[in-house]
C-alpha positions in Angstrom: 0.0 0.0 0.0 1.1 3.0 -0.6 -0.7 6.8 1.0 -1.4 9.3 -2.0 1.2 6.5 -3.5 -1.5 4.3 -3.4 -3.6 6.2 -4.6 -1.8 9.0 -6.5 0.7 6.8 -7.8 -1.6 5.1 -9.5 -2.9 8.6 -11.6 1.1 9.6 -11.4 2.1 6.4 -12.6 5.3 6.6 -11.0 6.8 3.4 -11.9 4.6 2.9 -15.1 5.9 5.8 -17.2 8.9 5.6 -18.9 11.5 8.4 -18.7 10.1 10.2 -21.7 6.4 10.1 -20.5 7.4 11.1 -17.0 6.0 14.8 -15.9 9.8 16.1 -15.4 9.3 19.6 -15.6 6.6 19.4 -11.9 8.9 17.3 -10.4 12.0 19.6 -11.6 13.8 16.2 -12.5 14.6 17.2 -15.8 16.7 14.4 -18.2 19.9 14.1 -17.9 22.4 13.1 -20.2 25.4 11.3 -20.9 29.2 12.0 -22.8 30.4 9.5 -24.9 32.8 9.0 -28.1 33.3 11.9 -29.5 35.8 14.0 -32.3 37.1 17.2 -31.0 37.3 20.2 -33.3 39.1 23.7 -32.5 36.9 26.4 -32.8 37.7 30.0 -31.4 40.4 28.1 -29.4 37.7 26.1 -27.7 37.5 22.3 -27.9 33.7 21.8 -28.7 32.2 18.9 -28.2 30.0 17.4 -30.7 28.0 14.5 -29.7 24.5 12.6 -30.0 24.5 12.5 -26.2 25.4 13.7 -23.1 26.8 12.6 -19.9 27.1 13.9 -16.7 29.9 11.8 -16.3 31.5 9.0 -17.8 30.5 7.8 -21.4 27.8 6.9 -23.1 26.2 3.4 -23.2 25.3 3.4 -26.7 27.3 4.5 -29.7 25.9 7.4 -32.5 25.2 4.1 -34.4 23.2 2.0 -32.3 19.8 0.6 -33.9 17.9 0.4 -30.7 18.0 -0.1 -26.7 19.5 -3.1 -25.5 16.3 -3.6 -23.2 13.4 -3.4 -26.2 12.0 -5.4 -28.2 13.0 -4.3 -31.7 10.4 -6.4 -33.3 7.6 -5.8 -31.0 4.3 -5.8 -33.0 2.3 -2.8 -32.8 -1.6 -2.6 -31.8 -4.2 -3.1 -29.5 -4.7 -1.4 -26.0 -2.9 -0.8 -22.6 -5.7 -0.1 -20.1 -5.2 1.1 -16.4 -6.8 2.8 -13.6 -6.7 5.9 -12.1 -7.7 7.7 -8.3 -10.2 10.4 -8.5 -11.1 12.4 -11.5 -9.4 15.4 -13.8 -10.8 18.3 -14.9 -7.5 19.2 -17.4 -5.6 18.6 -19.8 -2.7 20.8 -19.0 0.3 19.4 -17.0 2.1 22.5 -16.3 -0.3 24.1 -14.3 -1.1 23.9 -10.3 -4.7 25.3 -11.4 -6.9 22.2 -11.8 -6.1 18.8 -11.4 -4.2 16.9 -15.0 -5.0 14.2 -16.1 -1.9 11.7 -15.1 -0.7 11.1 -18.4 -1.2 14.4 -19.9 2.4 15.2 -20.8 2.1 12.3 -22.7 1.4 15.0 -25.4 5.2 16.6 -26.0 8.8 15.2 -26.4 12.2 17.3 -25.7 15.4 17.7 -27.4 17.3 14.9 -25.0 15.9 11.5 -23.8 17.0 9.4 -21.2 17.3 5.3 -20.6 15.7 2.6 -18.8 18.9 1.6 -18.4 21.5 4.7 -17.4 21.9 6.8 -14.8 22.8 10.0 -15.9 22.7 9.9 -19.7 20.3 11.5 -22.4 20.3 11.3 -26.0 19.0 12.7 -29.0 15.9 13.0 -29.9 14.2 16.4 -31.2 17.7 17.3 -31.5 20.1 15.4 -33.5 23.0 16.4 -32.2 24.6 18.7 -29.7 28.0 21.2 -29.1 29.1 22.2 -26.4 32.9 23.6 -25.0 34.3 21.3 -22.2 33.3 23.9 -19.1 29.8 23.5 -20.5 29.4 27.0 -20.2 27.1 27.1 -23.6 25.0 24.1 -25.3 24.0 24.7 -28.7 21.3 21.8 -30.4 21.0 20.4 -34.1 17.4 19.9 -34.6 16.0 17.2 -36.7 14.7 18.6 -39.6 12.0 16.1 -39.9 11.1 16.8 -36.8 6.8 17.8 -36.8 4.0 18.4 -34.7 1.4 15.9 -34.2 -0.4 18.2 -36.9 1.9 17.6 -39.9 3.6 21.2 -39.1 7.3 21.3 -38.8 8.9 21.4 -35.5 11.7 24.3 -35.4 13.9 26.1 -33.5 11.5 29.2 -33.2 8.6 26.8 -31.4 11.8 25.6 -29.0 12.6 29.3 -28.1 8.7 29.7 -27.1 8.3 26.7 -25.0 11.4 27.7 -23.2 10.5 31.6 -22.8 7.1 30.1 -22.0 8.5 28.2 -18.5 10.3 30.8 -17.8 7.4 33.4 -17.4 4.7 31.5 -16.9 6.0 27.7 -15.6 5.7 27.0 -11.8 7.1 29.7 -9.6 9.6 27.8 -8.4 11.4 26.0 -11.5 11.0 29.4 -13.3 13.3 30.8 -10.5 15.9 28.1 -10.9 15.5 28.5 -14.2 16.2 31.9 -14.9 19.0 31.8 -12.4 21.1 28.8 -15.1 20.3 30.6 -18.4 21.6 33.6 -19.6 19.9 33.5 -23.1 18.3 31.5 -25.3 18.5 32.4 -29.5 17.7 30.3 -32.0 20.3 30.8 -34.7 18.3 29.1 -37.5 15.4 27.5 -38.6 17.2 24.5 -36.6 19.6 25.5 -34.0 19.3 26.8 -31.2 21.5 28.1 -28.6 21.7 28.4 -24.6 24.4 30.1 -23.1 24.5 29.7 -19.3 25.2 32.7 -16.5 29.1 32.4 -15.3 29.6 31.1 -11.5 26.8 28.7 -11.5 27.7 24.9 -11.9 27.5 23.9 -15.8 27.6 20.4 -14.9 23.7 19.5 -15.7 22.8 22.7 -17.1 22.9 20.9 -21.2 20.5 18.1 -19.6 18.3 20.6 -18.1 17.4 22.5 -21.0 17.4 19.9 -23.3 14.9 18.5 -21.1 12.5 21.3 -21.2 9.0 19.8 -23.1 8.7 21.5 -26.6 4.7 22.4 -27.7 3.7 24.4 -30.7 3.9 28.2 -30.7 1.3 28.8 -33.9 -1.0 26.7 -31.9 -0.6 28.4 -28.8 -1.0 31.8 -30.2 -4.0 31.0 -32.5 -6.0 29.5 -29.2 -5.3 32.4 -27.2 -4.0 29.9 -24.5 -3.0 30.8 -21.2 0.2 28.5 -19.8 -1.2 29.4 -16.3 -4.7 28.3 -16.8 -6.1 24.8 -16.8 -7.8 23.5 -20.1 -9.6 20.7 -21.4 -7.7 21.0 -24.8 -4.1 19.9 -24.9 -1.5 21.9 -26.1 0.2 20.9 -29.5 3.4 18.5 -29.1 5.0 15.8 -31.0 4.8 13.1 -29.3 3.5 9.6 -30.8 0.3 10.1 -28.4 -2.8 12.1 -29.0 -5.7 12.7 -27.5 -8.0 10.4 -28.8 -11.4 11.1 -26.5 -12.0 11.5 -23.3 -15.2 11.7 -20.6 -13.9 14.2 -17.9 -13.1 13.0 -14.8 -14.0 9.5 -15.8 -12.1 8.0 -18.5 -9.1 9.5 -21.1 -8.0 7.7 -23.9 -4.6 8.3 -26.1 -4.4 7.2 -29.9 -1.3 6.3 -31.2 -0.6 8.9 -34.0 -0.3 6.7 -37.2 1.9 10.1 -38.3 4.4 10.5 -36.0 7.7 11.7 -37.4 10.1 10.0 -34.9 8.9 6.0 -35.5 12.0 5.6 -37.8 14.6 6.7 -35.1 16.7 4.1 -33.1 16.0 5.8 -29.8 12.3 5.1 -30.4 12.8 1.0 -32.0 10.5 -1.2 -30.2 8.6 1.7 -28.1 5.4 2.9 -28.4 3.8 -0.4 -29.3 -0.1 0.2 -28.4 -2.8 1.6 -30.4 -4.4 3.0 -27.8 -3.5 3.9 -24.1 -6.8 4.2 -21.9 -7.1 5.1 -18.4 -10.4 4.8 -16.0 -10.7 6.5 -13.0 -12.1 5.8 -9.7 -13.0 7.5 -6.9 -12.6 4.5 -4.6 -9.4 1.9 -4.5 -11.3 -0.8 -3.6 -13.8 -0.2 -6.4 -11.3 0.3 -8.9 -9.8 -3.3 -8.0 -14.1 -4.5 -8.8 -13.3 -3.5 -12.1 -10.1 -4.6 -12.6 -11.6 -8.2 -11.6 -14.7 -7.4 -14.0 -11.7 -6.6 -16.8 -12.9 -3.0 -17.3 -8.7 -2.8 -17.4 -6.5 -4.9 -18.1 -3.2 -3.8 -16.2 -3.1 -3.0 -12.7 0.5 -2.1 -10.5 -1.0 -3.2 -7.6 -0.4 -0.8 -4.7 -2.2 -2.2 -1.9 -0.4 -5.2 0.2 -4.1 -6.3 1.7 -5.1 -7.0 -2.1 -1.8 -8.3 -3.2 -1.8 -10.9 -0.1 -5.4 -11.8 -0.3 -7.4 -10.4 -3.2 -6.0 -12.4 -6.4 -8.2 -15.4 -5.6 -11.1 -14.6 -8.0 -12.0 -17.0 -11.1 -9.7 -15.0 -13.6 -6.6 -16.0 -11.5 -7.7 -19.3 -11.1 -8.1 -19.9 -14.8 -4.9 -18.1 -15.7 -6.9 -15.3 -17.4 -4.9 -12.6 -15.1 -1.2 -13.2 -14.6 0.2 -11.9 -11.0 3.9 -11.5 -10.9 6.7 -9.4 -9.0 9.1 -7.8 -11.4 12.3 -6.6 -9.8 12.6 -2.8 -9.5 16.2 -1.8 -9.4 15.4 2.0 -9.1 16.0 3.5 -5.8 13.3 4.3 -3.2 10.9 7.0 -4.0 10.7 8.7 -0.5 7.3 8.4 0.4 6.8 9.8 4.0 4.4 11.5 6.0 5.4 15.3 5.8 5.8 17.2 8.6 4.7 20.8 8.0 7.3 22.9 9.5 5.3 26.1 8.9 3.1 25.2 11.6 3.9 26.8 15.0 3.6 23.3 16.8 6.1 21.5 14.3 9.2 23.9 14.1 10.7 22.3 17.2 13.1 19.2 15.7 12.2 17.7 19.2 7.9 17.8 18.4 8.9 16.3 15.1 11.2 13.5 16.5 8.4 12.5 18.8 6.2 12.4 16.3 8.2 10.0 14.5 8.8 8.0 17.2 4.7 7.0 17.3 4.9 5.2 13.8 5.4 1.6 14.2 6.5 0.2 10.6 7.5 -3.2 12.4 4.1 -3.4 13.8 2.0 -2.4 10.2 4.1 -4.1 8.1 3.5 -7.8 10.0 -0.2 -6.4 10.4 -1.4 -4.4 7.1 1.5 -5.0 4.8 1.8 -8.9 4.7 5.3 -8.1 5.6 5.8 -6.9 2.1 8.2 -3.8 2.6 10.8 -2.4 3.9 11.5 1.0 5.5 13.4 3.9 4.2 15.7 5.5 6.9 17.3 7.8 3.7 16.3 10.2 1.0 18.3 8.0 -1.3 17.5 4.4 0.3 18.5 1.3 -1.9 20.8 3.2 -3.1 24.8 4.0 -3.1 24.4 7.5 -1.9 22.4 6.9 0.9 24.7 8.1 4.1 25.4 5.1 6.5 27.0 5.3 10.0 29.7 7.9 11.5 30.0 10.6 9.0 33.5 9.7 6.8 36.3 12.2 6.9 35.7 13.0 2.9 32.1 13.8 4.5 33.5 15.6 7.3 35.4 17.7 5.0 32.3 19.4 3.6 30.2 19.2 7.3 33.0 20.8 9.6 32.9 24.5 8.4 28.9 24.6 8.8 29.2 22.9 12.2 27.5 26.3 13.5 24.5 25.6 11.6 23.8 21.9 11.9 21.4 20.2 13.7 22.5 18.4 16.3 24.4 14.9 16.2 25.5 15.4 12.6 28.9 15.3 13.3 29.3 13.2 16.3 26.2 10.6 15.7 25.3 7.9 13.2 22.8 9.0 10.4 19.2 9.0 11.8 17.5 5.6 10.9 13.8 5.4 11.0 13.0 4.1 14.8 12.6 0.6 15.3 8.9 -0.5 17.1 8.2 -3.8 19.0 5.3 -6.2 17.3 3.0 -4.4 19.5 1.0 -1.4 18.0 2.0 1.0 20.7 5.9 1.0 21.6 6.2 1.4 24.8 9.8 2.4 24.7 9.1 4.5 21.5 6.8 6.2 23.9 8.9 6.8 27.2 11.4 8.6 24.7 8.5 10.7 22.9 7.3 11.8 25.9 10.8 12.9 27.2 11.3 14.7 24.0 8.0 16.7 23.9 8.5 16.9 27.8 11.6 19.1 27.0 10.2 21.0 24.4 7.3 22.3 26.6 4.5 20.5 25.9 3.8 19.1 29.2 0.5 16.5 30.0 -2.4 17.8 32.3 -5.2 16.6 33.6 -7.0 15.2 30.7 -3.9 13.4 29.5 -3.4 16.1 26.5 -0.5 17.9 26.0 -0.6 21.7 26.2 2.3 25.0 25.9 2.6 27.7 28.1 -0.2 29.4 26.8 -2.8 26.1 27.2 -2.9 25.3 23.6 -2.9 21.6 23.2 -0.5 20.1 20.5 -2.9 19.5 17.6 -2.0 17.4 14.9 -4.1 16.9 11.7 -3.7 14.0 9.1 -4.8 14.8 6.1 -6.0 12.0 3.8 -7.9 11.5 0.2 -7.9 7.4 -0.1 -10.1 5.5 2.0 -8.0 2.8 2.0 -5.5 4.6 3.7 -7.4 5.0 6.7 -6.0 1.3 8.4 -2.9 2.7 8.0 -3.6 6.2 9.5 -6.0 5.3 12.6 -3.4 3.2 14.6 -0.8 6.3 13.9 -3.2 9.0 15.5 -4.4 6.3 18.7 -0.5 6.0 19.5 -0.1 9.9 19.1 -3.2 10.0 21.2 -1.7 8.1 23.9 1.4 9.9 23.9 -1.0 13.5 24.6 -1.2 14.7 21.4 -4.6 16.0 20.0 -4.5 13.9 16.7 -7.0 14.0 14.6 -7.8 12.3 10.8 -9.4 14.6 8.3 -10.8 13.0 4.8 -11.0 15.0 2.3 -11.6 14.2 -1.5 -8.3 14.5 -4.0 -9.1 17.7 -5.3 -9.7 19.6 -1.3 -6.4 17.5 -0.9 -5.1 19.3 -3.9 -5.8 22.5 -3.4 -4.5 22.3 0.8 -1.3 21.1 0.1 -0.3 23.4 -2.9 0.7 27.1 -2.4 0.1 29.3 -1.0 -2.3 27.6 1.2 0.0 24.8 2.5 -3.3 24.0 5.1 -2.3 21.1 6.3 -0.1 19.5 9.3 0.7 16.2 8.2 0.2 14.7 4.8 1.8 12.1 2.6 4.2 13.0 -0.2 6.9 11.8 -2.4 10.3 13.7 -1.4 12.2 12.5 -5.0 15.2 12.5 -5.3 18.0 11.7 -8.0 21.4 9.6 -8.6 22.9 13.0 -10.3 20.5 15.1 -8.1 20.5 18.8 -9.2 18.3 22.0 -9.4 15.1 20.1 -8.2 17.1 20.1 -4.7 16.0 23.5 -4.7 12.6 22.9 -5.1 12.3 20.2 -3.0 14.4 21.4 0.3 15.5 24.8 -0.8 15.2 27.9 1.6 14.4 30.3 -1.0 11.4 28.1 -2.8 9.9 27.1 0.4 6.9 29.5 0.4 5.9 28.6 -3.6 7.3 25.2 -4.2 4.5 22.2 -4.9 7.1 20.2 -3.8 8.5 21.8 -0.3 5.4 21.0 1.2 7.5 21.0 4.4 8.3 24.5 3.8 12.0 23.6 4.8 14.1 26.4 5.6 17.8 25.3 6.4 21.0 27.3 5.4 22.8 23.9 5.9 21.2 22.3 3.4 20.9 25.4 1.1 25.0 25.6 1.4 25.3 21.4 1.0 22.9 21.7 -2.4 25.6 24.1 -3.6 28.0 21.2 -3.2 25.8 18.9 -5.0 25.7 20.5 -8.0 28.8 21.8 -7.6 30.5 18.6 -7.8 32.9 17.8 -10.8 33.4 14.0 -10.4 30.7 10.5 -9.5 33.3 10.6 -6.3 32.8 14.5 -5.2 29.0 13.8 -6.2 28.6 11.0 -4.0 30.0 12.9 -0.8 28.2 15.6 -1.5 25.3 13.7 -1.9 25.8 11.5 1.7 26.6 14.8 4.1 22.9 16.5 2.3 21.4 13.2 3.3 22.6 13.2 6.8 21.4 16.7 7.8 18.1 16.0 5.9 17.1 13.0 8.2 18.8 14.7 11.0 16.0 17.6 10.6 13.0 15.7 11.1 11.0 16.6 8.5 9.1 13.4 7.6 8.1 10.2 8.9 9.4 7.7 6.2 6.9 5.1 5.3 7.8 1.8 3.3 9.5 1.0 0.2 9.5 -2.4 -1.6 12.3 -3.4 -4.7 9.4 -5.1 -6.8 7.0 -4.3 -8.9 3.5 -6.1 -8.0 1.4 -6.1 -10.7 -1.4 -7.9 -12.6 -2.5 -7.9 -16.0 -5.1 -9.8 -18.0 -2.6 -12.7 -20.2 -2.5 -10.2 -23.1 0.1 -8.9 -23.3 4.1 -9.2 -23.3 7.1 -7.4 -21.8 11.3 -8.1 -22.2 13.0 -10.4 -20.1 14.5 -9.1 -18.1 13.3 -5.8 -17.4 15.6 -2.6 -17.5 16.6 -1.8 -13.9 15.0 1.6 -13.6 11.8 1.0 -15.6 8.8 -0.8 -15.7 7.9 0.7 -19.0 4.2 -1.2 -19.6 3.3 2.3 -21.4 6.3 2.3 -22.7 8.3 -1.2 -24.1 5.9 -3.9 -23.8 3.4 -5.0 -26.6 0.3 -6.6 -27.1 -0.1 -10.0 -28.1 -3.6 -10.0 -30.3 -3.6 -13.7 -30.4 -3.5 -14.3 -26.8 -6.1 -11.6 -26.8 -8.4 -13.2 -28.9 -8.5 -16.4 -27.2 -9.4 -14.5 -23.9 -12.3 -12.5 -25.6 -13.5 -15.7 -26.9 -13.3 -17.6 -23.3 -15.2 -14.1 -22.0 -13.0 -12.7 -19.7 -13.1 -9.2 -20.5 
């Protein structure tokens, strides 16, 4: 099970989109690139770099003549339908907005100049663009644009329409990736019909600044301006991209389907061999997770990446299993942990004491759930990068210490001198009583002190209030036992359930209305600007995604490192001593995390062998099997 993972992940489709589908620009985790073998040229005494990749560091996986991914399919038929489920409803068709609530796959509309892998961290490759220069400080990028590049419309896609999307995000994107934004680039020209140029501002790490642009979606400037659309307005109608989906129909808030265009000007490419293999890609919503998995059983959908542990450990017992209709399997996930937490609100009086929010943490017993709820399914993240290699472990090393020692002033305690904060550890009881003794010393010293009705109260008699707030239903076994053992400790916990789109509109800015909710905290290998957005001082009050409202001039100074770094060795450092003060702040309660993916799909369709390690790609690499299909149909299973 997974919170607003459970059932946002399911409209997000975390692990189900691949790396080109994925909504990069909201999360700020644009593509990122790799180097590889390239021919050096002397041009205004510069060595420029010309390339049909990029790396951040390293080389490249695949040469500039590879025929296709290693991980595809090459000969995957194409056809028939990918159909999944949804929580809650849409009422746009505009990603880049925080008005409204997108439909999950809506970026499924636009590509960029770089892609990245299923199968490489750090590493993008061509595909609006050709190819791309760039000097060795990386202090300028310029991109060769396909010249048969076109818009789902038949219209050519040129530099002029890259230009716009870019000015567009920079004026009119979220607040807080238009900031970072404008902070890395110093101008943008296109210098024909088919280049175009960034140069970056000096004294600001080049490192990832190529990927980030050349991540940036690309849409359709005629179309923009003959619609009169407004970037920060929600719509119905999508923008124009050139992407091999388009919007094929659509009953809002119930049901979107996405038509392969039979048109699409990139199916020859390598990058795209044995990829976008369905016809059509339809998703149904639901406004309840249990009723969604009713109709998955009646095969209103075929696929399903099955979020809840109760209906993975007893739910698949229903005639279509038995018959071997539905197939139920665990496919390893190699990708890191996607830090699902509660968040702790620190912009709320009553949370921006470390010591309240270590308490807090204290009253979650994973041990307990998991054996419980789970079905002993997961694990538990103690770090921001857990299953990872940059996830810090133990006494701080001296490479670390390097980088920690001069902000010793600003730290929280115990960075230098303790292990890394792990997640507490709870006894197979629900309430811990030693988890407890320790809370209550904690709040004891902080001033909230119990009186006569057991609650806990300040010096001015306000008791310490805590609200949950919750959109899925099923969530609520998961939430209850939290807010008793809260109780118990003298804390006025309470569960509020809300529908996803009062959930929405509470935890975006500038409301922020909430106390505790659940979140994804994502993070990268080759993490860069989206640290700022994320855990970033200055983005704190506009960021969607510092819905902690973290404001920490240790971290701010230790994301300069980050990016900063030059080599994977500095980078991984970097990375460590960030994720040390992180946990040492307190700012979430980290859930569970599992390394599989649990899905279930009517015997239809097909999927490599192995999988990439970082993908699941259903929407992305796998294919249809009609025959298969047909034999179902005929046996009436869906």
């Amino acid at each position: 099970m997974t919170a607003k993972g459970m059932a946002r992940a399911a409209t997000i489709e975390r692990e189900q989109v691949s790396p080109s589908k994925a909504q990069l620009v909201l999360s700020g985790l644009l593509l990122v690139a790799s180097l590889l073998f390239f021919a050096p040229s002397v041009e205004a005494e510069e060595t420029i770099i010309k390339s049909h990749g990029i790396s951040t560091f390293g080389e490249l996986k695949y040469p500039a003549d590879f025929t296709h991914l290693d991980y595809v399919n090459p000969d995957a038929p194409k056809g028939g339908e990918m159909s999944s489920w949804a929580f809650g409803a849409f009422d746009s068709m505009h990603p880049y907005s925080i008005k409204g609530r997108a439909e999950g796959l809506s970026s499924i509309f636009f590509e960029s100049l770089l892609i990245g892998t299923a199968d490489e961290i750090g590493s993008a490759y061509g595909l609006l663009a050709e190819t791309l220069e760039y000097p060795e400080d990386r202090s300028w990028v310029i991109f060769n644009l396909r010249p048969e590049a076109r818009f789902s419309d038949g219209s050519p896609l040129t530099a002029e329409d890259v230009i716009f999307s870019y000015e567009t995000f920079l004026t009119k994107g979220l607040s807080s990736y238009r900031t970072q934004l404008a902070k890395k680039v110093k101008s943008a020209e296109a210098l024909d019909a088919h280049r175009v140029k960034y140069t970056f501002h000096e004294g600001v790490p080049t490192r990832d600044l190529p990927q980030d642009v050349g991540g940036i979606p690309v849409f359709s400037k005629a179309h923009y301006i003959a619609n009169n659309r407004d970037f920060e307005e929600n719509s119905l109608e999508p923008l124009l991209g050139s992407a091999p989906y388009v919007l094929d129909s659509m009953d809002v808030g119930k049901t979107a389907i996405y038509r392969l265009n039979s048109d699409y000007w990139g199916a020859h490419l390598p990058i795209n061999k044995g990829r976008n293999n369905f016809e059509t890609i339809r998703r149904e919503y639901y406004a309840d997770y249990n009723a969604a998995f009713e109709g998955f059983k009646a095969g209103n959908y075929t696929f399903r990446n099955e979020a809840s542990s109760k209906i993975w450990g007893t739910g698949y017992d229903f005639p279509a299993v038995e018959k071997g209709h539905v197939i139920r399997a665990e496919l390893h996930d190699g990708s890191k942990a996607p830090g699902q937490g509660f968040v702790l609100n620190t912009r709320r009086p009553q949370l921006q004491d470390r010591r309240v929010r270590e308490a807090i943490g204290l009253m979650f017993n994973f041990e307990w759930s998991n054996e419980t709820l789970f079905y002993g399914i997961y694990a538990r993240p103690s770090s921001f990068w857990e299953n990872s290699h940059l996830a810090a472990e133990g006494m701080p090393t001296e490479a670390e210490l390097e980088i920690l020692t001069p902000l010793a002033d600003i730290l929280p305690p115990g960075v230098l001198d303790e292990p890394a904060v792990m997640a507490p550890v709870s006894s197979m009881r629900q309430l811990d009583r030693k988890n407890l003794r320790k809370a209550s010393a904690l709040l004891d010293e902080a001033g909230w002190v119990v009186g006569d009705d057991g609650m806990r109260r300040n010096a001015a008699g306000e008791t310490l209030r805590l609200e949950f707030l919750n959109d899925s239903q099923t969530f609520d076994r998961v939430i209850n036992p939290y807010i008793d053992n809260l109780r118990r400790l003298g804390v006025d916990a309470v569960h509020t359930r809300v529908d996803n789109a009062e959930a929405t509109n509470r935890e975006r800015p500038p409301a922020f209305d909430f106390d505790v909710t659940t979140a994804f905290l994502q993070t990268g290998y080759i993490p860069g600007s989206e640290l700022r957005q994320y855990f970033g001082s200055e983005t704190a009050d506009t960021s969607t995604f510092n819905k902690m409202g973290l404001k920490s001039e240790a971290v701010d100074k230790l994301i300069d490192v980050v990016l900063a770094a030059s080599t994977e060795a500095e980078l991984e450092v970097a990375v460590k001593a960030l994720d040390r003060v992180l946990r040492a702040e307190r700012i979430w309660v980290p859930q569970w995390y599992k390394d599989a993916h649990t899905v279930a799909y009517f015997d239809i369709y097909e999927h490599p062998d192995p999988l990439p390690p970082y993908a699941l790609g259903n929407l992305d690499f796998w294919w249809y099997n009609a025959e298969k299909a047909e034999k179902l149909k005929a046996a009436g299973a869906f």
